[in-house]
N, CA, C and O of each residue as an XYZ file, in Angstrom:
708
protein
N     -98.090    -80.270    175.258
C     -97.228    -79.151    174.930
C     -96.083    -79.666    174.064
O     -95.554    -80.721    174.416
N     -95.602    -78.993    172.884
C     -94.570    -79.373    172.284
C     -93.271    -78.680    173.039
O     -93.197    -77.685    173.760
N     -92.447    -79.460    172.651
C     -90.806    -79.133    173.151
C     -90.673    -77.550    173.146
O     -90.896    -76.927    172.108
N     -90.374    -77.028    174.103
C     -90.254    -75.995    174.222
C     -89.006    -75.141    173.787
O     -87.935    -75.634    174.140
N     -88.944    -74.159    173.209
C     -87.417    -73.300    173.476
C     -86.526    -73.995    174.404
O     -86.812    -74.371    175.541
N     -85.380    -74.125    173.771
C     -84.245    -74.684    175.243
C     -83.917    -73.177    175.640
O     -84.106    -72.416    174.691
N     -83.572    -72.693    176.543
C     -83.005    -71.746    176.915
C     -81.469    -71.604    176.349
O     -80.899    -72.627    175.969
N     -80.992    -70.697    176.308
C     -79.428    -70.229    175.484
C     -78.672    -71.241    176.661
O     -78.849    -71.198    177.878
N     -77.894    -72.039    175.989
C     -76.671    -73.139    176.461
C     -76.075    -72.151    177.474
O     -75.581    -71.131    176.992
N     -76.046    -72.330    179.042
C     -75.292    -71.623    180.028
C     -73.621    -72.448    180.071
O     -73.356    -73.574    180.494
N     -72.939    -71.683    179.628
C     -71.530    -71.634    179.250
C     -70.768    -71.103    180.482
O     -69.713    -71.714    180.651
N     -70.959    -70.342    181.195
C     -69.769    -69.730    182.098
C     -69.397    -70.626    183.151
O     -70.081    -71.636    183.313
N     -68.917    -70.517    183.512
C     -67.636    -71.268    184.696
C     -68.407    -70.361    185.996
O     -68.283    -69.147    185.833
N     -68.947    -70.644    186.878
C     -69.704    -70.359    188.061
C     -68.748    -70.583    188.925
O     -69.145    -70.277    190.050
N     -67.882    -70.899    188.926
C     -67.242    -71.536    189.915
C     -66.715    -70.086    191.014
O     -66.315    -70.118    192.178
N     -66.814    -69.506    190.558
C     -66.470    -67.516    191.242
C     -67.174    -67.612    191.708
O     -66.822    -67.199    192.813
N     -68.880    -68.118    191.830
C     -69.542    -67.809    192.946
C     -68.903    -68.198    194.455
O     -69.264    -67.531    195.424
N     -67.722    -69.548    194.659
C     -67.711    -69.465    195.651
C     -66.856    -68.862    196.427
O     -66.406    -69.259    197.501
N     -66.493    -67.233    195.479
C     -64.963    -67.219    196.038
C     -65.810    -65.211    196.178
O     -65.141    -64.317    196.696
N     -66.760    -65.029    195.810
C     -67.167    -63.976    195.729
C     -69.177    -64.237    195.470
O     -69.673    -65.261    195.001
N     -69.904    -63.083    195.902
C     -71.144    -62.973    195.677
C     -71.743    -62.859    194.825
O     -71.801    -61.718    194.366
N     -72.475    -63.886    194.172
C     -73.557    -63.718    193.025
C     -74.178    -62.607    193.074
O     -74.849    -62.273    194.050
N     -74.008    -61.792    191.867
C     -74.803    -60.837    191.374
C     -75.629    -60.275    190.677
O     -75.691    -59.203    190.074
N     -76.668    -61.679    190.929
C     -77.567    -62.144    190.044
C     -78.600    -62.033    191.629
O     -79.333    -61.204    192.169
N     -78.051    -63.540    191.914
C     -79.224    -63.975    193.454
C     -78.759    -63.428    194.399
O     -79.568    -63.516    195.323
N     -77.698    -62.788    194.750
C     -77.332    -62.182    195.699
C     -76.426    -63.379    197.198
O     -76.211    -63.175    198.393
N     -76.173    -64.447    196.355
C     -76.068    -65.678    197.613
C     -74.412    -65.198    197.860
O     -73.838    -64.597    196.952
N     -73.666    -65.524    199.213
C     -71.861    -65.669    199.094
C     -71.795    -66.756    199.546
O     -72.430    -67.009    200.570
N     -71.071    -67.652    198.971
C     -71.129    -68.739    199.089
C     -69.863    -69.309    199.748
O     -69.606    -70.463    200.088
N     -69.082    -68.078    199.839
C     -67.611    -68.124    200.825
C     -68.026    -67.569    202.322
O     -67.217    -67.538    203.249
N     -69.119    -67.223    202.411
C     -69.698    -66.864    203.813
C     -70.573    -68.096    204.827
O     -71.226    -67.878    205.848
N     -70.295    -69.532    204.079
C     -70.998    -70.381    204.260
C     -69.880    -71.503    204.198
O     -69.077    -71.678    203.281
N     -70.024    -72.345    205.570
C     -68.999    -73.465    205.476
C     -69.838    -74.810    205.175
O     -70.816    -75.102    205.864
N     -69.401    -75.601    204.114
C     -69.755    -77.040    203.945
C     -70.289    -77.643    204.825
O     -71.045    -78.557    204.496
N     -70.120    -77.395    206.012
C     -70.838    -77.979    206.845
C     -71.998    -77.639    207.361
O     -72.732    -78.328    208.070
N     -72.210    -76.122    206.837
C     -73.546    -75.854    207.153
C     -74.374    -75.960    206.414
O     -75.389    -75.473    206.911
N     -74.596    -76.431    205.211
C     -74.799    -76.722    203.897
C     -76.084    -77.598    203.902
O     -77.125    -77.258    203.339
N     -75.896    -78.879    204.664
C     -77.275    -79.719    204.783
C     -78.634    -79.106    205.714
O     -79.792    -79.483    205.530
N     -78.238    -78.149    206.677
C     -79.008    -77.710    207.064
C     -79.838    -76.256    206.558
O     -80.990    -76.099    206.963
N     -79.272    -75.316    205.752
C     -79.843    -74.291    204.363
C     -80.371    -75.099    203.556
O     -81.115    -74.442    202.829
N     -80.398    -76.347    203.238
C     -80.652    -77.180    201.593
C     -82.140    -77.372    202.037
O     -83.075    -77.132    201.273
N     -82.306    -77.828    203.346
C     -83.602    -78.164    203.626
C     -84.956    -77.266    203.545
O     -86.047    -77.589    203.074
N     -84.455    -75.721    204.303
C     -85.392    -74.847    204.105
C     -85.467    -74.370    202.180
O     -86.475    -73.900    201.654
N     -84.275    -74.624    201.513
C     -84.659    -74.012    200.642
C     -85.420    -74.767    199.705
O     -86.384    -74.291    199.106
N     -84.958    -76.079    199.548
C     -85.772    -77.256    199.344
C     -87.230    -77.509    199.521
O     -87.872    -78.188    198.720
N     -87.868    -76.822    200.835
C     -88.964    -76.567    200.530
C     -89.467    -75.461    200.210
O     -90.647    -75.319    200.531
N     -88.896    -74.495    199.602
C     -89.630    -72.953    199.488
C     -89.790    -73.592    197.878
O     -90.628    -73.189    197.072
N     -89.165    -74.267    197.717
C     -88.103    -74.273    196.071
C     -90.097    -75.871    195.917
O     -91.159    -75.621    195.348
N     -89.837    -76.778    196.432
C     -91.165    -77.434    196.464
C     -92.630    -76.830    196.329
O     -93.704    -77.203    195.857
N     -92.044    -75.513    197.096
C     -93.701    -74.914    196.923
C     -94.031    -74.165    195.622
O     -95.120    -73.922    195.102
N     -92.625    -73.834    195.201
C     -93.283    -73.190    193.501
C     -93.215    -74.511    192.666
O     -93.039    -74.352    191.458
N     -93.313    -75.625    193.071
C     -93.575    -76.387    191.945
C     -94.745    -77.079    192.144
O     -95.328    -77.678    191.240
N     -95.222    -77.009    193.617
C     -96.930    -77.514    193.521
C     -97.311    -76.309    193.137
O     -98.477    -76.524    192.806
N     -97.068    -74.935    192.918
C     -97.920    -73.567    193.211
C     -98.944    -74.103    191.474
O     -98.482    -74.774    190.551
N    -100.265    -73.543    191.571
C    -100.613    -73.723    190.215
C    -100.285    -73.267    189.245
O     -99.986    -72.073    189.258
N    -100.206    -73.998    188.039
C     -99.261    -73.176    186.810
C     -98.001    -73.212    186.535
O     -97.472    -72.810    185.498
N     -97.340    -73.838    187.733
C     -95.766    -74.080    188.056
C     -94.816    -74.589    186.585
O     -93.590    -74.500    186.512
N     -95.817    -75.179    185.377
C     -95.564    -75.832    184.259
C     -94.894    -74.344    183.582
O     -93.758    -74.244    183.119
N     -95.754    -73.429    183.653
C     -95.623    -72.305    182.541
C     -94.519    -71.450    182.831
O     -94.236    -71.351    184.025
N     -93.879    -70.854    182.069
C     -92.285    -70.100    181.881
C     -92.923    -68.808    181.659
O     -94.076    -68.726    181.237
N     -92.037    -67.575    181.995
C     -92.435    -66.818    182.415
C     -91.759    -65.889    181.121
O     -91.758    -64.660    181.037
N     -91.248    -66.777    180.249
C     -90.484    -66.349    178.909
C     -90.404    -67.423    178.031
O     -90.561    -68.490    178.624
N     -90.214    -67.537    176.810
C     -90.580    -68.706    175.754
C     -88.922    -69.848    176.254
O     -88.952    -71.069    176.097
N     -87.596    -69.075    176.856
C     -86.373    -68.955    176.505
C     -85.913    -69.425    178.079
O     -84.801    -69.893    178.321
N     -86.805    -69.247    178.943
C     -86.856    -69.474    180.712
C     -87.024    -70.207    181.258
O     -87.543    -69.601    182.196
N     -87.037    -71.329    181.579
C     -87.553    -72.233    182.738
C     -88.541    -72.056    183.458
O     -88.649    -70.888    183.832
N     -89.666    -73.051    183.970
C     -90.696    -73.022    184.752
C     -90.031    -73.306    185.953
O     -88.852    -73.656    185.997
N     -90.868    -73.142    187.074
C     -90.743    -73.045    188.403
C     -90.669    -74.844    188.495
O     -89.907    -75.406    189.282
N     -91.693    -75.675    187.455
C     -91.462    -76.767    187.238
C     -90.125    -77.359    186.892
O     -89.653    -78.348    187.453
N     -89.722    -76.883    186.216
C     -88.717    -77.112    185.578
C     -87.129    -76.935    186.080
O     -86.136    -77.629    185.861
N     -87.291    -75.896    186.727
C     -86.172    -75.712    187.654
C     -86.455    -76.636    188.705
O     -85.469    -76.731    189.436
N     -87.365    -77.326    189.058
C     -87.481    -78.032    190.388
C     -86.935    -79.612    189.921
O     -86.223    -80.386    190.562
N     -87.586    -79.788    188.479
C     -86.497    -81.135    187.793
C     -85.375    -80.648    188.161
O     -84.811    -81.379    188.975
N     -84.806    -79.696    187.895
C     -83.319    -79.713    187.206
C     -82.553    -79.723    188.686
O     -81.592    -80.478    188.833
N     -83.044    -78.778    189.895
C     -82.500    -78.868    190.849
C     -82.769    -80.953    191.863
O     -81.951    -81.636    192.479
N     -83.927    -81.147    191.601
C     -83.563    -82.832    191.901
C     -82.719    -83.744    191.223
O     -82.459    -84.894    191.576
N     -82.197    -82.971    189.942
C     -81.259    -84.054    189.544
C     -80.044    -83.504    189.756
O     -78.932    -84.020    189.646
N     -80.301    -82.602    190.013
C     -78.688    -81.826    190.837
C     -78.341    -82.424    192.082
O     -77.142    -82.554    192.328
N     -79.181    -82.805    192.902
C     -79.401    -83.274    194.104
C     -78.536    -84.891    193.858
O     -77.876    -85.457    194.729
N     -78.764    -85.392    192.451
C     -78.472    -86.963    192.343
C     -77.197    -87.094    192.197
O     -76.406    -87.897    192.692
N     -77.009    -85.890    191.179
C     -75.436    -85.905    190.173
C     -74.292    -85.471    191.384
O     -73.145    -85.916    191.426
N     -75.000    -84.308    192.542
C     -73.981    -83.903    193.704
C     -73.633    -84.789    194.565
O     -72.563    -84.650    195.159
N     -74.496    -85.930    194.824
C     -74.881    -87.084    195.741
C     -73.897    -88.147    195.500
O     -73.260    -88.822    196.308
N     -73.910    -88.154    193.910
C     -72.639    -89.269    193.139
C     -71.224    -88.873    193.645
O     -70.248    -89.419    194.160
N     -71.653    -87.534    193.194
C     -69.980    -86.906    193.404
C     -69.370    -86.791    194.885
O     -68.256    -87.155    195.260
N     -70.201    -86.305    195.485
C     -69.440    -86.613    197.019
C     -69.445    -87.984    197.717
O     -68.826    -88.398    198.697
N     -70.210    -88.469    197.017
C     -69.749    -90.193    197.314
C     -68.580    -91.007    196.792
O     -68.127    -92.007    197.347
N     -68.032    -90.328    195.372
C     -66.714    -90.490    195.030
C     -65.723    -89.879    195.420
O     -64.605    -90.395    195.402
N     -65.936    -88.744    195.817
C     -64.929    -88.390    196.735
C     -64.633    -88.637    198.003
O     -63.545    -88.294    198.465
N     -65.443    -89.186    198.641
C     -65.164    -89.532    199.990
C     -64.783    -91.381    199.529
O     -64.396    -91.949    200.551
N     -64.803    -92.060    198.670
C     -64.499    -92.693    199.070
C     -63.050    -93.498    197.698
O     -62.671    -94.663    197.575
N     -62.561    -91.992    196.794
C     -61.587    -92.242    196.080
C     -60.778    -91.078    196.192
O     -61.079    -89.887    196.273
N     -59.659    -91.688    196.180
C     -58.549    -90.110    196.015
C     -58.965    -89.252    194.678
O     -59.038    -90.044    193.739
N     -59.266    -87.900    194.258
C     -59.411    -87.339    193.541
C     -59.427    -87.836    192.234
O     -58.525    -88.028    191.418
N     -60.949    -88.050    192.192
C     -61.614    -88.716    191.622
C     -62.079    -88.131    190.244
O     -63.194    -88.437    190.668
N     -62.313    -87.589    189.009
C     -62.928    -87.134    188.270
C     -64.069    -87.231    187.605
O     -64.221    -88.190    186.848
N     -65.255    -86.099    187.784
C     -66.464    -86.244    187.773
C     -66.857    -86.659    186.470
O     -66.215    -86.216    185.517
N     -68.081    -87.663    186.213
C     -68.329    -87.741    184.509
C     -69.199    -86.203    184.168
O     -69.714    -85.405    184.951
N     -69.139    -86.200    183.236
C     -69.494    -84.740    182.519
C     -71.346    -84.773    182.908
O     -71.984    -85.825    182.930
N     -71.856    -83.616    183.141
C     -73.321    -83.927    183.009
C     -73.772    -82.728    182.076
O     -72.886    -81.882    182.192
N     -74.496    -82.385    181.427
C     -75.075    -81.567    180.777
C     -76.047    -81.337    181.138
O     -76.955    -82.054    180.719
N     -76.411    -80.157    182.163
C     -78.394    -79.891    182.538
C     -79.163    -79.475    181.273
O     -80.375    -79.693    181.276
N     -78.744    -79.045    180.461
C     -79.398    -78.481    179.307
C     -80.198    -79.629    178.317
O     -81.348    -79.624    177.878
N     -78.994    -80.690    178.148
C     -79.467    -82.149    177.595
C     -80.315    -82.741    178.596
O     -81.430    -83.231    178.417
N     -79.746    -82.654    179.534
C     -81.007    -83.802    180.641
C     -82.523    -83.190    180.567
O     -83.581    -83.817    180.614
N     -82.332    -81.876    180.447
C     -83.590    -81.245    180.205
C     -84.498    -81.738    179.300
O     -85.636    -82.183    179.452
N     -84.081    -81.646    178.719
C     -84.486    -82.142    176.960
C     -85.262    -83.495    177.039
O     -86.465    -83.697    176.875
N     -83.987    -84.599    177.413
C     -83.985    -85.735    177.309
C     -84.975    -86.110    178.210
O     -85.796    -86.799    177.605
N     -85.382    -85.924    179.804
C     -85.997    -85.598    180.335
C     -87.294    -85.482    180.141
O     -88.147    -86.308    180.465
N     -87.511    -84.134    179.445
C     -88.805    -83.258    178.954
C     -89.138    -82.940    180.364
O     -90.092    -83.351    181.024
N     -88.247    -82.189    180.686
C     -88.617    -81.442    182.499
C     -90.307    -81.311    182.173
O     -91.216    -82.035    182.578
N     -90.368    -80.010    181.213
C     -91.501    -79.507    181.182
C     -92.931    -80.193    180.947
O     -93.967    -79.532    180.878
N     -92.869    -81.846    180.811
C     -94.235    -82.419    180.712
C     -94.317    -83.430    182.405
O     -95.324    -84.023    182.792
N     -93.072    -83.373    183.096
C     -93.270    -83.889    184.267
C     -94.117    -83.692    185.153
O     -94.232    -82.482    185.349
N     -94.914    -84.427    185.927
C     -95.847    -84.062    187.071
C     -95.511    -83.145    188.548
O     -94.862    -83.571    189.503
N     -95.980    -82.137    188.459
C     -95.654    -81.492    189.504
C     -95.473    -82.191    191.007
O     -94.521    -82.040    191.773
N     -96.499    -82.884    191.175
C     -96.335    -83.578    192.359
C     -95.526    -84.378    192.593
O     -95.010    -84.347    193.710
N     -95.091    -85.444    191.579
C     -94.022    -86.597    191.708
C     -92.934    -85.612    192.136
O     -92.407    -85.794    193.234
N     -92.467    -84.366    191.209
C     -91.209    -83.542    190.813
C     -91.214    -83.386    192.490
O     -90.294    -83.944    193.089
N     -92.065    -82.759    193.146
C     -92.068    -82.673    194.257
C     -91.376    -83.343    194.881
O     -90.169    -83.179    195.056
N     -92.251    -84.438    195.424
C     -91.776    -85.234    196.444
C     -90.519    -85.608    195.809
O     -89.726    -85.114    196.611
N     -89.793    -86.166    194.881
C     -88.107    -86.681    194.328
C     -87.761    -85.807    194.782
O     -86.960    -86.041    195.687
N     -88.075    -84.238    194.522
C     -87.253    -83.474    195.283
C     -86.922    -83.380    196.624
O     -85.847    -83.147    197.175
N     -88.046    -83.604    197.057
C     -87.893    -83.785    198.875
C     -86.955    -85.081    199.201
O     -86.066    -85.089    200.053
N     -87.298    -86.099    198.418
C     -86.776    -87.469    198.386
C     -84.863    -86.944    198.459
O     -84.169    -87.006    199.474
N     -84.394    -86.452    197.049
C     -83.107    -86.412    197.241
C     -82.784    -85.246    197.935
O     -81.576    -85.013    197.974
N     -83.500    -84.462    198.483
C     -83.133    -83.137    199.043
C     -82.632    -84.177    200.432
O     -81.433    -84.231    200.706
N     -83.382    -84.760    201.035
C     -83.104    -85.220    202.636
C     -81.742    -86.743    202.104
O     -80.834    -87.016    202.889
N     -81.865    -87.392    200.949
C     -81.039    -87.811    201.185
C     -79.217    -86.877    201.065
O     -78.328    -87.070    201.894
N     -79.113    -86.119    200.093
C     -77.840    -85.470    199.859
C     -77.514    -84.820    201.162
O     -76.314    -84.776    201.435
N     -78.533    -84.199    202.197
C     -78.119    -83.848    203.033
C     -77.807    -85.036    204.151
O     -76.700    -85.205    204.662
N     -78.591    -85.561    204.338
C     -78.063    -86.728    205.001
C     -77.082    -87.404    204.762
O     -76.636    -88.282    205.501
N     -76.522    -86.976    203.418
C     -74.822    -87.576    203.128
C     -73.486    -86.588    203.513
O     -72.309    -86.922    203.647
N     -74.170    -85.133    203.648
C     -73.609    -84.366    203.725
C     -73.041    -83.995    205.229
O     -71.927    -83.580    205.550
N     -74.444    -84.354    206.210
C     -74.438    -84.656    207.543
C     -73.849    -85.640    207.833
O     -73.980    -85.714    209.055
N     -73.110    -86.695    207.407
C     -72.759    -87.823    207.379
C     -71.033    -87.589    207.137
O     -70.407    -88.564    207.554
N     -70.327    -86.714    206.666
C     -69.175    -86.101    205.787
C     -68.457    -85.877    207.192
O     -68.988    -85.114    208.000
N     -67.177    -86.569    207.525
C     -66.388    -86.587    209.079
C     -65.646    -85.323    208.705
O     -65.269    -84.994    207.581
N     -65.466    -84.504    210.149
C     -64.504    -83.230    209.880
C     -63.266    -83.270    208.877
O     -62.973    -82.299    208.179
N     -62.395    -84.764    208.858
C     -61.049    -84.945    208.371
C     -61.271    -85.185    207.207
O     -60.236    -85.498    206.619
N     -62.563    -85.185    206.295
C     -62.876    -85.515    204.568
C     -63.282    -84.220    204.234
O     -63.253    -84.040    203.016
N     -63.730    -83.047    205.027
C     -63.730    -82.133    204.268
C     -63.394    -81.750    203.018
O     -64.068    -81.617    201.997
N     -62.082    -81.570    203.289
C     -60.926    -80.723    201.934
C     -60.759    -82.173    201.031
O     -59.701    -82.157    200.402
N     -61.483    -83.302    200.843
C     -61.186    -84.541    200.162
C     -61.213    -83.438    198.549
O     -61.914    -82.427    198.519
N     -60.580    -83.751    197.669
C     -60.633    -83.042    196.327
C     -61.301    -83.784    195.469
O     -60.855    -84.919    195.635
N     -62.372    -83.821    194.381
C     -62.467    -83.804    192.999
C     -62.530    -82.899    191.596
O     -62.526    -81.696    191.855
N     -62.567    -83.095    190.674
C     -62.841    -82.458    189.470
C     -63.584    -82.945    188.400
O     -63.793    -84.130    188.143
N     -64.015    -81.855    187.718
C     -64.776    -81.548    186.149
C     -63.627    -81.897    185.364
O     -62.511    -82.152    185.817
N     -64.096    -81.889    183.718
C     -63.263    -83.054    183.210
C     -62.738    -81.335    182.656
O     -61.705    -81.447    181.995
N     -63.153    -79.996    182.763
C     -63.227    -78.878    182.671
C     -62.502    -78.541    183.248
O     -62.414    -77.315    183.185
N     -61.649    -79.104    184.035
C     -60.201    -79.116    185.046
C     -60.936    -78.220    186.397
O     -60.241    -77.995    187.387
N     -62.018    -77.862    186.355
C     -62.383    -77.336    187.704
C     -62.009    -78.444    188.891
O     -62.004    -79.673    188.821
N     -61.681    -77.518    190.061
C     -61.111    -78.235    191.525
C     -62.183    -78.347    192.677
O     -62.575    -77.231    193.016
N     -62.685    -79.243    193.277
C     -63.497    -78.871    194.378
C     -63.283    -80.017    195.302
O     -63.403    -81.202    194.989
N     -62.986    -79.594    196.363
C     -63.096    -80.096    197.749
C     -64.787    -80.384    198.227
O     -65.678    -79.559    198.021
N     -64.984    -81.616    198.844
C     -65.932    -81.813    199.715
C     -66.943    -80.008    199.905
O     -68.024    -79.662    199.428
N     -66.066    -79.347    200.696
C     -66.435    -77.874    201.330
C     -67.228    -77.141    200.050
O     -68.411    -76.828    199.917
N     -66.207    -77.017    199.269
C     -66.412    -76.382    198.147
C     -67.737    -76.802    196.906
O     -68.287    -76.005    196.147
N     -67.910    -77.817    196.986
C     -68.580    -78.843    195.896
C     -70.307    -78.536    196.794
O     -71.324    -78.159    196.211
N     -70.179    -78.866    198.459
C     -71.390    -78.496    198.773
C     -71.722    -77.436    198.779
O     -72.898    -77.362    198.424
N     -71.035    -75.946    199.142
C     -71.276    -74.827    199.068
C     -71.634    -74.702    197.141
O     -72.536    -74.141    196.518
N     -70.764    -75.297    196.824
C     -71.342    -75.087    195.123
C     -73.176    -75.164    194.797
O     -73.897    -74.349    194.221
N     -73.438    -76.227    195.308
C     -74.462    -76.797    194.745
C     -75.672    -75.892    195.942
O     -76.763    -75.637    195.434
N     -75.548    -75.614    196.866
C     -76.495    -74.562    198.002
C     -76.538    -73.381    196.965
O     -77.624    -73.058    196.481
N     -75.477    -72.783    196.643
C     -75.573    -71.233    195.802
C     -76.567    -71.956    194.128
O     -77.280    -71.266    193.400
N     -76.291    -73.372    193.960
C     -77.353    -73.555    192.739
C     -78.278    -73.563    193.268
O     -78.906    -72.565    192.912
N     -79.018    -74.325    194.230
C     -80.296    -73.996    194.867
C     -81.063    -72.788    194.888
O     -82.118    -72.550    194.300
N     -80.189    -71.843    195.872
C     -80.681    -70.376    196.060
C     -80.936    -70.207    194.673
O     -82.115    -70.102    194.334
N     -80.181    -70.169    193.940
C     -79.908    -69.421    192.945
C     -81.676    -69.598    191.873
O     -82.609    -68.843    191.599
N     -81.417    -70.613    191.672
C     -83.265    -71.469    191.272
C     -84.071    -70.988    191.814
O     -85.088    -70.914    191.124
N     -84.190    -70.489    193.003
C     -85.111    -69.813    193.855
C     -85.557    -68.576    193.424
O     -86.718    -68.170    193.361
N     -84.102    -67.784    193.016
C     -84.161    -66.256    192.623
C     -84.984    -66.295    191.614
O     -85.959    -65.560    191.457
N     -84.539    -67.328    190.757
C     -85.099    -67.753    189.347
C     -86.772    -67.378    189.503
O     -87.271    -66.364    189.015
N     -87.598    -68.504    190.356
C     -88.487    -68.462    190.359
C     -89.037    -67.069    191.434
O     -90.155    -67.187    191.936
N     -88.546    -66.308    191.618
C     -89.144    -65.541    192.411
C     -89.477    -65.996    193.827
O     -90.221    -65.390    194.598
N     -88.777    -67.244    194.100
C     -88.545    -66.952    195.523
C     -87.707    -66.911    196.548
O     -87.841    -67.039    197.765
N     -86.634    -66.668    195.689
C     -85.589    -66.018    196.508
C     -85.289    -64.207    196.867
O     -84.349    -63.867    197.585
């Protein structure tokens, strides 16, 4: 398959999802405490696994869209880049995140020629470890703070609830949320 359409550069500041309900996937992500966070990642982690073994999982459902494949890259490397970040925050005073671009990693990547099965299991792979870091996070590091170089603010709480509403959200994507 040649390089596909990138999808239109996602520009907005998401960061409202956690202060109000997506009205897209329908997730509230202020109805959900950080700490409950490793234990939602898991079930969705595998619903989110099964559209990427499902057959066909490669193909986009628009020239401009993401595959069920493809979102399952993008959410395991979400899994890596969130994994970094709450590891710098728990163990630096407000720390500032390096920039990531999903749109470039995509690319660079080539989500879309990856093997469904490997995509899989990495996903399962960093799905159980981020939560296991997350399960790991002592009551008194909660509110620990970092930031985007985008001056966005996130606490421990905030940063995991961030990245659960990206999950769901991938889900909706693929139709199974």
């Amino acid at each position: 398959m040649s390089t596909p359409q990138p999808p239109e550069p996602d520009t907005k500041d998401w960061t409202w999802v956690l202060d109000r309900p997506c009205a897209e996937c329908g997730f509230d992500a202020s109805a959900v405490r950080g700490s409950e966070v490793a234990a939602q990642l898991g079930s969705a982690t595998a619903t989110l696994r099964s559209a990427v073994l499902a057959p066909g999982s490669d193909g986009r459902p628009q020239p401009d869209v993401w595959s069920p494949l493809e979102y399952g890259a993008h959410v395991r490397d979400a899994f890596i880049v969130y994994g970094t970040r709450l590891a710098s925050m728990r163990h630096a005073n407000d720390p500032l995140f390096p920039d990531w671009n999903q749109d470039e990693t995509a690319l660079a990547e080539r989500y879309w020629e990856q093997d469904p099965r490997k995509v899989a299991d990495e996903l399962s792979t960093e799905s159980e470890r981020i939560t296991g870091d997350l399960d790991g996070v002592g009551v008194d590091e909660w509110q620990r703070p970092g930031r985007r170089s985008d001056g966005a603010v996130f606490t421990i709480d905030s940063l995991a609830r961030y990245l659960l509403h990206d999950v769901v959200h991938h889900l909706h994507d693929v139709g199974r949320g």
